[in-house]
C-alpha positions in Angstrom: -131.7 45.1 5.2 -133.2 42.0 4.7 -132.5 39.2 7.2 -130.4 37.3 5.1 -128.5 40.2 4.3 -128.0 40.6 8.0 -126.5 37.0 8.4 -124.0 37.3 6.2 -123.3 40.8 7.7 -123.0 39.3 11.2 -120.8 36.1 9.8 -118.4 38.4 8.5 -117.9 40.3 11.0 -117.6 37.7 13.5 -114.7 36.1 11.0 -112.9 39.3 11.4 -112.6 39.1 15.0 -111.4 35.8 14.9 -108.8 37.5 12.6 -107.9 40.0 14.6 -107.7 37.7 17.5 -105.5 35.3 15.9 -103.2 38.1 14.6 -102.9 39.2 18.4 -102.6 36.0 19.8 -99.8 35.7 17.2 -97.7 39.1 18.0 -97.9 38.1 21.4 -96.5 34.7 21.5 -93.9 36.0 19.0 -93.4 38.8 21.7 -93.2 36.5 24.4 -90.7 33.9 22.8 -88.5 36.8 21.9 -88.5 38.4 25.7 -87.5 34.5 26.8 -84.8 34.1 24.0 -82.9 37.1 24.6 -84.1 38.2 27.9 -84.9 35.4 30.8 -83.1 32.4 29.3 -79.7 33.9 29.8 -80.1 34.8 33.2 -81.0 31.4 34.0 -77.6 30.1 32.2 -75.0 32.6 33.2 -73.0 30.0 35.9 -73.8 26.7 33.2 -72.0 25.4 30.6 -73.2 26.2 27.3 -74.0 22.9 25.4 -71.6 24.2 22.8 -68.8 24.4 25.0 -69.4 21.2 27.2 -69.0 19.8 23.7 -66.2 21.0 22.8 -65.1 20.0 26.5 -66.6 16.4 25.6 -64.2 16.1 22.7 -61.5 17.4 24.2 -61.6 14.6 26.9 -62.2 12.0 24.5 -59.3 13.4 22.0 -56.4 10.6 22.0 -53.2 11.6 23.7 -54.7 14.7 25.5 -54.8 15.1 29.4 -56.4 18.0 31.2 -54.7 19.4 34.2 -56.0 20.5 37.5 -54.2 23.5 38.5 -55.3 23.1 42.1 -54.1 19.8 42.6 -50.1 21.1 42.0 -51.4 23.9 44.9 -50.2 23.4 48.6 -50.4 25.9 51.0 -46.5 26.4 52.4 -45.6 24.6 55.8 -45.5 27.3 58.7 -41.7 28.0 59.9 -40.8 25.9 63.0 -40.6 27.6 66.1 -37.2 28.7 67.3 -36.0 26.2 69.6 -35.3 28.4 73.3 -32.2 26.7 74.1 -31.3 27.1 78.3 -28.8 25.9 80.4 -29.0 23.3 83.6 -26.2 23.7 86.1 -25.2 21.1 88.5 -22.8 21.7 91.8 -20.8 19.4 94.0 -19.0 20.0 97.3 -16.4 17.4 98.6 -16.3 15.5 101.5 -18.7 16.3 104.6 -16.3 14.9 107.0 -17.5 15.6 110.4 -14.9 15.1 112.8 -15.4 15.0 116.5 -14.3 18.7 116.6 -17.1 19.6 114.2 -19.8 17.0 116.1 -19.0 19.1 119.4 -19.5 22.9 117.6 -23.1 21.5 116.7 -24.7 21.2 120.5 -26.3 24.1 121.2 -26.9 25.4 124.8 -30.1 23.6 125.3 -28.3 20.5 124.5 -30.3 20.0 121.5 -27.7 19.5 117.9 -27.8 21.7 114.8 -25.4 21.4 111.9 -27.0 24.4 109.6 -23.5 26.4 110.1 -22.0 23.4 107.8 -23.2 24.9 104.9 -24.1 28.5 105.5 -21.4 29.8 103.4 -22.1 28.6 100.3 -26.1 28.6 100.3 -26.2 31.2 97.3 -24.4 28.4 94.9 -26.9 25.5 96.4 -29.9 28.1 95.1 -27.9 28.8 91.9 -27.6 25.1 90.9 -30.6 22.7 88.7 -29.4 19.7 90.9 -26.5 19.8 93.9 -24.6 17.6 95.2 -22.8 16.8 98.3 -20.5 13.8 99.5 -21.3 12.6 102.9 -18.1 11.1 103.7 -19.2 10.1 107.2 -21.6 7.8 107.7 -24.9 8.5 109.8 -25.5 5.4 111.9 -28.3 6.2 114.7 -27.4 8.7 117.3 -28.0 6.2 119.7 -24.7 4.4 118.9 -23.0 7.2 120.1 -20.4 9.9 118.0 -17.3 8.9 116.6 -14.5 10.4 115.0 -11.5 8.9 112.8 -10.9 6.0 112.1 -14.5 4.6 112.6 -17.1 7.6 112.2 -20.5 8.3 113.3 -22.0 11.5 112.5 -25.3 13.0 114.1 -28.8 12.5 112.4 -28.8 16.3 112.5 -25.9 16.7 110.0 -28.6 14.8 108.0 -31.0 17.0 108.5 -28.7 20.1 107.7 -28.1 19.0 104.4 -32.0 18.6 103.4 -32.5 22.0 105.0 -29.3 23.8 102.9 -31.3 22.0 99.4 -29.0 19.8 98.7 -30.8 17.2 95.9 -28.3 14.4 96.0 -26.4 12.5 98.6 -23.3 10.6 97.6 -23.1 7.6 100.5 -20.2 5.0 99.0 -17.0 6.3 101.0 -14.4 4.4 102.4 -16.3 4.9 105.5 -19.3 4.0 104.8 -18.8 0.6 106.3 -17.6 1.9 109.7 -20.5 1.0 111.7 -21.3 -2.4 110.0 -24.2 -3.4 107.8 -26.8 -2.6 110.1 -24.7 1.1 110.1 -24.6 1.6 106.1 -28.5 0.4 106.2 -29.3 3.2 108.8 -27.3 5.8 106.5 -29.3 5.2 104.0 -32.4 5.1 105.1 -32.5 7.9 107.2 -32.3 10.0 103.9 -34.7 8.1 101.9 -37.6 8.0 105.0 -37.1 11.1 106.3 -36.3 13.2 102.9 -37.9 11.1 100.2 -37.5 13.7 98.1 -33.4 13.8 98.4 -31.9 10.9 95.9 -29.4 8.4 97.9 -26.8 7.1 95.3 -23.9 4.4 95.9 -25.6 2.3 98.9 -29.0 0.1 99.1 -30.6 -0.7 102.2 -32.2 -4.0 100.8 -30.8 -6.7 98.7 -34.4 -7.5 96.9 -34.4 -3.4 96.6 -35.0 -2.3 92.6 -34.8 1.6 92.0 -35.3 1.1 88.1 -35.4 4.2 88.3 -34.9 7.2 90.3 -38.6 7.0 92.0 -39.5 6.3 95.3 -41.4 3.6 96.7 -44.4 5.4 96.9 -43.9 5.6 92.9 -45.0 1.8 92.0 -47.5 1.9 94.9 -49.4 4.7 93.3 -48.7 3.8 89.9 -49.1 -0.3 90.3 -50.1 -1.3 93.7 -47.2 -2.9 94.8 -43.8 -1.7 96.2 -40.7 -3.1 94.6 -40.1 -5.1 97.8 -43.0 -7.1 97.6 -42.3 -9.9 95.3 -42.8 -12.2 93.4 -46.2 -10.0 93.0 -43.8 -7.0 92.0 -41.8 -9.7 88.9 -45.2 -10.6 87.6 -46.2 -7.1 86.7 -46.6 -5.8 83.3 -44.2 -3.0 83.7 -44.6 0.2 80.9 -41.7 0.7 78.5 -40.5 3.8 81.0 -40.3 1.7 83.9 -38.4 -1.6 82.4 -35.0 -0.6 82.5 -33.4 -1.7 85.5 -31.0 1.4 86.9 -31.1 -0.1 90.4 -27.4 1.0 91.3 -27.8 4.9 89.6 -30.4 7.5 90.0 -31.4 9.4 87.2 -32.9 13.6 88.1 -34.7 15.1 85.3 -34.5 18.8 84.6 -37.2 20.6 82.5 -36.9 17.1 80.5 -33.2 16.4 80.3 -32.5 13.3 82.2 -29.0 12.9 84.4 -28.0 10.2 85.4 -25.1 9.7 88.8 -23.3 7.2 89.8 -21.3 6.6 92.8 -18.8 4.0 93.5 -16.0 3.7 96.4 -12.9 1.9 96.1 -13.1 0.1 99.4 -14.3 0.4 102.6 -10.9 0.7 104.2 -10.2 -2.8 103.9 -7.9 -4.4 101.8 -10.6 -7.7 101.2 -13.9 -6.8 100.3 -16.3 -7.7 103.0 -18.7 -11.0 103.1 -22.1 -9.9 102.6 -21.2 -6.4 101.6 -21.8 -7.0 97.6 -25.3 -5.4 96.7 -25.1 -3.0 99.7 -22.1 -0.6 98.8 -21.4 -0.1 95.5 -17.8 -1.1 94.9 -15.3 0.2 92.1 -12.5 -2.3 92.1 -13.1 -6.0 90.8 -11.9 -8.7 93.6 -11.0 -12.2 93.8 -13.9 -14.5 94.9 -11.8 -16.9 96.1 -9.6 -14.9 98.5 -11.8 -11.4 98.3 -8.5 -9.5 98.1 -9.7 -6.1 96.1 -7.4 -5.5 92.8 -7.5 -1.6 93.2 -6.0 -1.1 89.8 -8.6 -3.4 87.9 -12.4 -1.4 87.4 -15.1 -3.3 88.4 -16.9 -4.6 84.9 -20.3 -3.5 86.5 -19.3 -0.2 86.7 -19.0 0.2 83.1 -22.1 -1.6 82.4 -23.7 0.6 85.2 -22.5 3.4 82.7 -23.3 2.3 79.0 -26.8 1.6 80.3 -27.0 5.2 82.3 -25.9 6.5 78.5 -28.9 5.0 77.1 -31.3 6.1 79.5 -30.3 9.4 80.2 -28.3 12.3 78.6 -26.5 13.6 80.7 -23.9 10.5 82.6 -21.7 12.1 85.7 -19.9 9.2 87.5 -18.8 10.3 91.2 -15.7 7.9 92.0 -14.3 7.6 95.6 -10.8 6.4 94.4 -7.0 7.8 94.7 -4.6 8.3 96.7 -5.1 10.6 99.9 -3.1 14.0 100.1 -1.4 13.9 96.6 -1.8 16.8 94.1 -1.2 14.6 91.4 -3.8 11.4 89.9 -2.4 8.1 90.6 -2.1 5.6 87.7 -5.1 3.8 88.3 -7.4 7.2 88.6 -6.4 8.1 85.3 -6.9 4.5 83.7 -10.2 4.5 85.1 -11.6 7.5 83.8 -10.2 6.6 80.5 -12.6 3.6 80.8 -15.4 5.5 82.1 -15.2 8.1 79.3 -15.2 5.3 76.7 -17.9 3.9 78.4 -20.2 7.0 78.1 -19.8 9.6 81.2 -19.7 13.0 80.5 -18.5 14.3 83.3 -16.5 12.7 86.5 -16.1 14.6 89.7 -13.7 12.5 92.2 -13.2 12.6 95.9 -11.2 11.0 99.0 -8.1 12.6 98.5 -9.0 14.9 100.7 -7.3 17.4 98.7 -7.5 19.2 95.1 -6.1 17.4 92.4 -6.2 18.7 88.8 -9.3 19.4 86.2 -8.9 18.2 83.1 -11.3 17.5 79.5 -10.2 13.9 78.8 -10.3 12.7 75.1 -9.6 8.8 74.7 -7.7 7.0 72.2 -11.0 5.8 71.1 -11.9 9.7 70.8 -14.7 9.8 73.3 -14.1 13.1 75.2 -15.0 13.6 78.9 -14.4 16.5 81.9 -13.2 14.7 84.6 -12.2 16.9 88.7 -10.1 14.2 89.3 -10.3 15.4 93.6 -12.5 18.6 94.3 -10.9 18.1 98.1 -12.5 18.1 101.2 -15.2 20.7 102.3 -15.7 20.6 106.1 -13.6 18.8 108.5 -10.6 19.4 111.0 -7.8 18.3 109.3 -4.4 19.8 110.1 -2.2 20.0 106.9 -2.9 23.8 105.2 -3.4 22.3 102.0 -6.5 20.4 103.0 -8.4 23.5 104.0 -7.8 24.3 99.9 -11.2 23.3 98.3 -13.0 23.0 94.9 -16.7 23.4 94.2 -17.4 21.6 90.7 -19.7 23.7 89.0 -21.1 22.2 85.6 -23.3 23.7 82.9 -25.2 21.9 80.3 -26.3 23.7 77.7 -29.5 21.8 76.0 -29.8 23.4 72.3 -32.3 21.5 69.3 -29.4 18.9 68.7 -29.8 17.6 72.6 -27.7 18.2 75.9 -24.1 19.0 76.2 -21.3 20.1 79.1 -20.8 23.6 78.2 -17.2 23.4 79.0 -16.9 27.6 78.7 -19.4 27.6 81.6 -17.9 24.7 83.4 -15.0 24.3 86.2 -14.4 24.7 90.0 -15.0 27.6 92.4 -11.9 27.5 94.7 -12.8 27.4 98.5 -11.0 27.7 102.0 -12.2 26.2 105.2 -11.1 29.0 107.3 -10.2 27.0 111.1 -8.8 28.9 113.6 -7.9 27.9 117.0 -7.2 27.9 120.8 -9.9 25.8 120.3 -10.2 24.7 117.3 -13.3 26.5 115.5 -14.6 26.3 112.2 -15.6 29.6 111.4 -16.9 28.5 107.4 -16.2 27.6 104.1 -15.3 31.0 102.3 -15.0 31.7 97.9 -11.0 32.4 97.4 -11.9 35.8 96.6 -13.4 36.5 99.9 -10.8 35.2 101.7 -8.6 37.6 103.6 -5.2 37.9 104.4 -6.1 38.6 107.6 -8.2 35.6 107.9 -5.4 33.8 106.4 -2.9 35.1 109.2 -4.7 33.3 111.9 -5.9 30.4 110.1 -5.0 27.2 112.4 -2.6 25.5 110.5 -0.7 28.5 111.2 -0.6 27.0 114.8 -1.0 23.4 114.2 1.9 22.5 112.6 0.0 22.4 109.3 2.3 24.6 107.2 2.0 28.3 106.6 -1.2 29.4 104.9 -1.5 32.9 102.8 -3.0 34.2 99.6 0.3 33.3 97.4 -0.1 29.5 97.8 -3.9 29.6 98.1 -3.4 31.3 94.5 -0.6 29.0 93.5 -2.9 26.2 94.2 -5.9 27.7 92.7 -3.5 28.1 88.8 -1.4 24.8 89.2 -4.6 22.8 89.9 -7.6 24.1 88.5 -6.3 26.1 86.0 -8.2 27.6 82.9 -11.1 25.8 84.6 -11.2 28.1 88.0 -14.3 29.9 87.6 -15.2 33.3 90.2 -18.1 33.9 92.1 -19.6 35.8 88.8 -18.7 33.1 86.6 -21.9 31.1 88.6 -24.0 33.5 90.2 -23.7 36.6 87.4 -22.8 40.5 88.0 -24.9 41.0 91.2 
């Protein structure tokens, strides 16, 4: 082969390959766009739109008079039920009158020579335990021992019947009585303070012991000092203070006791102070129920005091719960006088739930009050006396008020069902004179009945008939037992 022969052999060959190559190069692009068309580009596109569809999606938008709809925008997850309110109950108790006659002053010295009055209340100590807040009306004041002990008419009990009645629980002390003002000013102050410095946490209601004294509420002094730095008492720094909204409203002659958030208010008032003109100087001391005239001070004991009713509608706003403790009536009659029940009329209207009377010094009926104006009310219009040495059998015939308030979602109300008096007897007897306790009716004997002292006194006969003939005539459907209060022990 000659060597031009050989070129063109070469040159052909080598356009071959170049064939060849191209034809691979070719098959393998076509290949490779195939394996990316229907292979690897859908993978990558499974979770987007396809342009066809977003289109479509385009138009739709763009349509006239279409809207699209987002489903989850009409989607709300349902509210969670409310809890069930847990509804409860708060009880409050009240004895009558702590009237510590000089018979009952001499039973407290001990051998020593020291005094102790914890026998006073060691009968009814259960129902004191039993009770949200309790009650008891001091009747007689406590002056300072070192005035000396007095019986009727001008009492002065010892500081350790004071301290007997913090030790038995007690959580309120009612001090407006027609004898408050037996020992003078200087007396009533003493009264009062003793409770409030030596038992701060025992509330005082119906006497102040300072004119310039502001209990908007029912906290202590030691209240606004730890709260504001100044006591009540100090003013005018005590006016200029921003007060909060809690502490503006001006309660200074009630006290209010809160129980697991349910606020009670009480209010004492006395009709006098055994005086027929209401004393100089006396007004912001003693809280008084009757109006008077300011020109002559003669008390009008069948006109309510205004302030008392204001004293009331603002308790109703504050609180609600409203019982109003009245000293009022007439003493030993079973029946209200005119004047008892026009007053509670008024009071009721005013905004009191419940009233519980005393200084009758015996039981006078219970009864639920509804007004002309419709307002409805449960007024003890006497529960009666609870320790003393009275002669007459009929004072030794007792109530304890016993009232439940049942607290459901809508707010608090008296559970009248749950509500009434737990009939007592002070059981005397005598040759000397002893007060042995204050017994439940349905403890009390006829044996202990037989040699009760009024048996011997000249008080009248006493027995289980007319202790039970009292009980129906006076409290009624609203007599409550032992395990009406305190449950199936």
């Amino acid at each position: 082969m000659t060597s031009s022969e050989m070129k063109k052999y070469l040159k052909k060959k080598k356009r071959k390959r170049a064939i060849l190559v191209s034809v691979f190069l070719a098959v393998l692009a076509l290949g490779l766009a195939l394996g990316y068309a229907f292979l690897i580009r859908p993978a990558f596109l499974e979770d987007e739109p396809r342009t066809a569809d977003t289109e479509v999606q385009q138009e739709q938008e763009t349509e006239p008079g279409f809207e699209s709809t987002d489903i989850s925008a009409n989607f709300t997850e349902p509210e969670p039920e409310p809890e069930p309110f847990d509804e409860f109950d708060i009880h409050v108790m009240m004895v009558g009158d702590d009237l510590l006659h000089m018979g009952l002053v001499n039973q407290g010295v001990q051998a020593d020579g020291t005094r102790n009055y914890d026998f006073l209340f060691k009968d009814i100590l259960e129902f004191i335990d039993a009770a949200d807040i309790a009650i008891v009306n001091q009747e007689s004041p406590i002056a300072g021992n070192d005035r000396g002990f007095s019986g009727y008419p001008a009492f002065n009990s010892p500081t350790e019947a004071a301290d007997a009645i913090a030790k038995a629980g007690f959580d309120v002390v009612l001090t407006a009585t027609n004898h408050t003002y037996d020992q003078g000013l200087n007396g009533l102050i003493y009264f009062h303070d003793y409770f409030t410095t030596n038992y701060p946490r025992i509330s005082v209601v119906g006497t102040h012991s300072n004119l310039n004294e502001d209990s908007r509420t029912s906290h202590n002094g030691s209240y606004w000092l730890d709260k504001y730095g100044v006591s009540p008492n100090d003013r005018p720094r005590f006016d200029d203070l921003e007060l909060a909204p809690e502490d503006k409203v001006n309660t200074a002659n009630f006290i209010i006791k809160e129980v697991n958030g349910v606020r009670i208010s009480i209010l004492n008032y006395t009709y006098s102070h055994n005086w027929a003109t209401w004393a100089n100087g006396l007004d912001g001391y003693l809280n008084r129920l009757c109006v008077y005239d300011p020109g002559t001070r003669e008390l009008d004991f069948n006109t309510i005091n205004p302030e008392v009713l204001e004293d009331i509608r603002l308790a109703r706003e504050v609180s609600d719960i409203v019982i109003v403790c009245p000293h009022w009536g007439y003493e030993y009659s079973f029946e209200p006088c005119a004047y008892q029940k026009d007053f509670a009329r008024q009071m009721i209207d005013a905004g009191a739930d419940v009233i519980i009377g005393a200084h009758p010094h015996i039981v006078e009926p219970v009864e639920y009050i509804t007004t002309d104006s419709g307002n409805s009310g449960l007024c003890y219009y006497s529960i009666g006396n609870f320790i003393h040495c009275q002669v007459p059998n009929y004072t030794s015939f007792e109530g304890l008020a016993w009232v439940t308030i049942h607290v459901d979602e809508n707010g608090a109300h008296v559970d009248l069902d749950n509500s009434g008096a737990l009939p007592l007897v002070e059981y005397q007897t005598w040759a000397p004179l002893y007060i042995q306790g204050v017994y439940p009716l349905e403890d009390f004997t006829a044996d202990m009945a037989a040699k009760h002292a009024s048996n011997y006194r000249g008080g009248g006969a006493m027995n289980l008939d007319i202790l039970n003939q009292w009980d129906s005539n006076l409290f009624g459907g609203f007599s409550l037992t032992k395990e009406d209060i305190l449950g199936a022990s």
